[in-house]
N, C-alpha and C positions, 0 to 999 in steps of 0.2 A: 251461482255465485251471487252472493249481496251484500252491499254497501253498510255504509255505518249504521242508515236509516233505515234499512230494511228492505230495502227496492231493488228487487232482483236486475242481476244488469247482464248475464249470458249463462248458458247451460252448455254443457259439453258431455261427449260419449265415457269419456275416463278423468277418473282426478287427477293422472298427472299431468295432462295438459292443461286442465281449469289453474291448478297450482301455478303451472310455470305461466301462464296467461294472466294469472292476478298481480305477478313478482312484475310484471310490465306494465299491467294499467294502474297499480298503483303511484306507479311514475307521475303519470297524468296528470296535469295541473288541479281537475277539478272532481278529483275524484276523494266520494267522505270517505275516509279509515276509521275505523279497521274492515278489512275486505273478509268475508266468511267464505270460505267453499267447502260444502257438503257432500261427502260422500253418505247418501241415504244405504248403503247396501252395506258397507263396512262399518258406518254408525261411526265415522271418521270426521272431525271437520278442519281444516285450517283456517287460520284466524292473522290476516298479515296488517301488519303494522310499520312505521318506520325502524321503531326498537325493534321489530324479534317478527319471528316466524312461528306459531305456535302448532303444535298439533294441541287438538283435544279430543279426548275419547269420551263418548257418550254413555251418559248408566241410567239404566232403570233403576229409580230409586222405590217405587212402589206401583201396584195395581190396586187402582181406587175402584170403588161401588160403582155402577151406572148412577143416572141422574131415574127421580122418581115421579116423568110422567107416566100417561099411559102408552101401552105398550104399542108399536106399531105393526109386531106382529099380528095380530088381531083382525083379523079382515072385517073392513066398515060394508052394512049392505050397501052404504049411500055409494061410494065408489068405491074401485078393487084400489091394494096398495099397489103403487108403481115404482116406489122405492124399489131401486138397484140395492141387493143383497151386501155390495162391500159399503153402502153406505146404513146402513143398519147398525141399529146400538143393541145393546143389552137395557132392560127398563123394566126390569126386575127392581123390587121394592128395595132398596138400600142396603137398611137394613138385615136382611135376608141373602147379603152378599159377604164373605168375607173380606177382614180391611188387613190388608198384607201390610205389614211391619207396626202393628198395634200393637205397645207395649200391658202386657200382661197385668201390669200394677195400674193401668187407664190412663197414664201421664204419653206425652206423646214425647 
């Protein structure tokens, strides 16, 4: 859950209790609106406000190119990579990636 400014302020096991948990601390005298709780698994968030209770649902609107350093795949003799696997990018040249929803006629 977070704040208007972005500052996470509690985590919970399920959204429905984050949900009914925010319908109360937004009471709170000093608490910023609008309060966001995120369901990262259902790609779900609610968005509470004095006006309204919003759901919004999340969309991928495209898959961009990696960025065009060099690759970290690449093992240095100076030292081995210690990069964790889920933090690894793709660093393939740009270019030579498809750009998902690129209009046909080059206009974007």
């Amino acid at each position: 859950m977070w704040d208007a400014d972005g500052r996470p302020l509690e985590a919970f096991a399920d959204f429905d209790t984050a949900h009914q948990w925010a319908h109360g601390r937004m009471r709170q005298a000093h608490t910023r609106l609008p309060l966001t709780v995120d369901d990262r698994v259902a790609k779900v968030s609610r968005r509470l406000s004095h006006a309204r209770c919003e759901l919004v649902a999340w969309a991928e609107f495209a898959v961009l190119p990696g960025c065009d350093l060099p690759s970290l795949h690449t093992p240095s003799a100076a030292a081995p990579d210690s990069t964790p696997a889920h933090e690894r990018h793709d660093h393939r040249h740009p270019c030579s990636q498809p750009y998902v929803g690129r209009n046909p006629r080059g206009s974007v």
